[in-house]
C-alpha positions as CSV (number, residue, x, y, z in Angstrom):
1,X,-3.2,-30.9,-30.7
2,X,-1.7,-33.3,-32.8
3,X,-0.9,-33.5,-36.4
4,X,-4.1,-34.5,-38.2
5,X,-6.2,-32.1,-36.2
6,X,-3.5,-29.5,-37.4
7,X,-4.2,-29.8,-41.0
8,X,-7.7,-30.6,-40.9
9,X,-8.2,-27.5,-38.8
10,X,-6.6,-25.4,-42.2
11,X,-8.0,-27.4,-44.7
12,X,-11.1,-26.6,-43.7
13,X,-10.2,-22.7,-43.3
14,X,-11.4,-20.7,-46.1
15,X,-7.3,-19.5,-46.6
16,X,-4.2,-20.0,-45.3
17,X,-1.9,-17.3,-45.9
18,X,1.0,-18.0,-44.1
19,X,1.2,-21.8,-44.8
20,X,1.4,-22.9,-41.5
21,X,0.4,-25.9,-42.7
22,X,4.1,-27.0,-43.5
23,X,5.0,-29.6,-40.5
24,X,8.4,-27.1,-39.9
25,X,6.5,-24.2,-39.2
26,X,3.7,-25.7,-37.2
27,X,6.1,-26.9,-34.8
28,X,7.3,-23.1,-34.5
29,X,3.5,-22.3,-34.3
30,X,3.0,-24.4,-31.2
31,X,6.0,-23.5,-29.5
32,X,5.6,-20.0,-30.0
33,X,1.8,-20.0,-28.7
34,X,3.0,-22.1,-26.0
35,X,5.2,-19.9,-24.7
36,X,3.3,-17.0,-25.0
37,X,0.4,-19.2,-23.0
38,X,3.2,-20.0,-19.8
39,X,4.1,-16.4,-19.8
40,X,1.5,-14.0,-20.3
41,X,2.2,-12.9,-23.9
42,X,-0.2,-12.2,-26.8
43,X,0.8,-15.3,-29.3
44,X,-0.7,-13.3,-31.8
45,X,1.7,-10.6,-31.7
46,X,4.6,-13.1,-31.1
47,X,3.6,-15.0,-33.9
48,X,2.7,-11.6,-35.9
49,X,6.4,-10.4,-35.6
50,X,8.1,-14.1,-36.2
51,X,5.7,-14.2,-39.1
52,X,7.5,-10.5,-40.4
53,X,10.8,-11.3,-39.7
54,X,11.3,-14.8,-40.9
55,X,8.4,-16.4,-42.3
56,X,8.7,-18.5,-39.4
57,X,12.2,-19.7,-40.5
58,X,14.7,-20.5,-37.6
59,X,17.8,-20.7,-40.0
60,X,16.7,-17.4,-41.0
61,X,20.1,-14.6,-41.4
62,X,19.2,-11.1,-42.8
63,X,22.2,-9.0,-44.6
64,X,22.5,-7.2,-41.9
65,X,23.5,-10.4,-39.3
66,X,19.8,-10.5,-37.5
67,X,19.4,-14.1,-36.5
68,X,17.0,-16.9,-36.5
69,X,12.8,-16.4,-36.0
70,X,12.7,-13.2,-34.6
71,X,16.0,-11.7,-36.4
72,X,17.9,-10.8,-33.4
73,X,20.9,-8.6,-33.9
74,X,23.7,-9.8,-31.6
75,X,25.9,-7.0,-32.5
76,X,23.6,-5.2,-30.4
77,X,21.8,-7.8,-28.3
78,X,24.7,-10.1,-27.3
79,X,25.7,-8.2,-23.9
80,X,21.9,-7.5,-22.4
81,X,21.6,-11.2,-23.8
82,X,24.1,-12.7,-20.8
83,X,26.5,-13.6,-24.3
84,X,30.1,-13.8,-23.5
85,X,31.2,-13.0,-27.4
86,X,28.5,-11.6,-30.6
87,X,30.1,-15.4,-32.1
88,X,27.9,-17.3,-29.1
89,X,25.1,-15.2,-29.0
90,X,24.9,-16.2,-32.5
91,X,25.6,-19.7,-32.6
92,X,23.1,-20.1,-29.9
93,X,20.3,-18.0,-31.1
94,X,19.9,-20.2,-34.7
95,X,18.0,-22.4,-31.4
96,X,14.5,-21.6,-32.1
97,X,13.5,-21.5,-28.2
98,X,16.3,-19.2,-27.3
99,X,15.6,-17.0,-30.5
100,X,12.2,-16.5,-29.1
101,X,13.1,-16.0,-25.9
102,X,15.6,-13.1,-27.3
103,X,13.1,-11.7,-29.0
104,X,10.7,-11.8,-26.1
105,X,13.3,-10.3,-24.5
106,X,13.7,-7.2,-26.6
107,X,10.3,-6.6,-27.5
108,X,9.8,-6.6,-23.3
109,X,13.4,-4.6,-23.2
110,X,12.1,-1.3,-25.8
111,X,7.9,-1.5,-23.8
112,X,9.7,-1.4,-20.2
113,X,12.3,1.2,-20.9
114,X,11.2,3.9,-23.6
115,X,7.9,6.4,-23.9
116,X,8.2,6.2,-27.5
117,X,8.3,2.2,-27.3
118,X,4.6,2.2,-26.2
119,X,1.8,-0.5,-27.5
120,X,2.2,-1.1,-30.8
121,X,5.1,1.8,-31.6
122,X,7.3,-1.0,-29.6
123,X,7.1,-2.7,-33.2
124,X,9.1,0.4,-34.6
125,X,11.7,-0.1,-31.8
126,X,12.0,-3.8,-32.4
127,X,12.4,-2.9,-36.2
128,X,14.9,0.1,-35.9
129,X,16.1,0.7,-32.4
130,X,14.1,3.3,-29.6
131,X,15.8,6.5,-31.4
132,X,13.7,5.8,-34.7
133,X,12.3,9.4,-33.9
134,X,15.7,10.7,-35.2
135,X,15.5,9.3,-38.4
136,X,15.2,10.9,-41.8
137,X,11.3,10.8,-43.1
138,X,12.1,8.5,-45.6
139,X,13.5,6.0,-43.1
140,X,10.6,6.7,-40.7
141,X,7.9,6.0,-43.5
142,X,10.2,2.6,-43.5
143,X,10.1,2.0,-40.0
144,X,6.0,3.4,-40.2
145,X,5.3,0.4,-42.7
146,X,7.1,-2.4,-40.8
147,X,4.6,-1.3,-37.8
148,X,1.7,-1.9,-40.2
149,X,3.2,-5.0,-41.7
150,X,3.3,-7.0,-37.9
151,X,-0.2,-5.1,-37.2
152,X,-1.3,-6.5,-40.7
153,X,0.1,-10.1,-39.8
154,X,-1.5,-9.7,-36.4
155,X,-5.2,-8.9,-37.8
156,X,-4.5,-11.7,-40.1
157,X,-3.8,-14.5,-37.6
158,X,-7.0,-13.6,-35.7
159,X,-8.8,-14.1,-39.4
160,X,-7.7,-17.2,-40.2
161,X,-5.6,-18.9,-37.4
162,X,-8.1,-18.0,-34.4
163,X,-9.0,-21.8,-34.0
164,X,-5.8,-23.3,-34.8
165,X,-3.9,-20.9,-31.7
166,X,-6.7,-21.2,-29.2
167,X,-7.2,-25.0,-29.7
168,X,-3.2,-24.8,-28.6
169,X,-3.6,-22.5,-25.8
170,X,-6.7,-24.8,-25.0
171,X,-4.5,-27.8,-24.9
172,X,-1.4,-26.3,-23.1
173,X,-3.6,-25.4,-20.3
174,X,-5.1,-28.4,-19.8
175,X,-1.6,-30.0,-19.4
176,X,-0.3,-27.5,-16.7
């Protein structure tokens, strides 16, 4: 889809509450959805936890060292990751395509490996690590929230973004 039919299609949406509308994240938009589309993935969800974690910034670094869209931690990512050194993993992941990827990755990593990690309780895992279980209740009701904030951002996107993401997956397909 290109540009104009981007902005048209949110103008004429009643609200656009993630500003997608800005020509840096609608580039992430489409990539994101993109990928999603080649490999089986909800683009809702990926978007959804992007969305939470960076407001769809690539350049994005928390406090705590997470990197880039999805706020991948190479402290503890780096190794599963195929990184030689935490330094690389983080150099490389401020790449928006391999920051997805990673986050892909771990999302896929917590579903595949851990009961607890199940449907949308893989959101807590992404947030806080698969022994979130152990944590104190106030940390929990933390973790508990972050869950609700991606389901939130999820519900959201169907609202007011349905269009724009399956015009994308519309137009991906017909070019593979």
């Amino acid at each position: 889809m290109g540009g104009a039919a981007f902005l048209v299609l949110l103008i004429l949406s009643s609200a656009n509450p993630f500003k997608l509308d800005k020509p840096a994240k609608a580039k992430h938009v489409k990539m994101i959805v993109e990928y999603a589309e080649e490999h089986d993935h909800d683009p809702y969800e990926l978007l959804a936890i992007a969305i939470t974690e960076s407001s769809l910034n690539p350049k994005a670094v928390s406090w705590a060292g997470a990197i880039g869209l999805f706020q991948i931690m190479c402290k503890y990512w780096a190794v599963p990751l195929k990184y030689k050194t935490v330094k690389k993993c983080e150099k490389e992941l401020l790449d928006p395509y391999k920051n997805m990827e990673a986050g892909v990755h771990v999302l896929n990593t917590y579903r595949n490996r851990y009961a607890q990690c199940k449907g949308s309780r893989a959101y807590r895992c992404y947030y806080a690590g698969p022994r979130w279980q152990r944590r104190t209740l106030k940390t929990k009701e933390k973790i508990a929230r972050y869950e609700k904030k991606v389901l939130r951002k999820k519900k959201l996107l169907h609202k007011y973004y349905r269009g724009l993401i399956e015009s994308i997956r519309s137009d991906f397909r017909a070019r593979s």
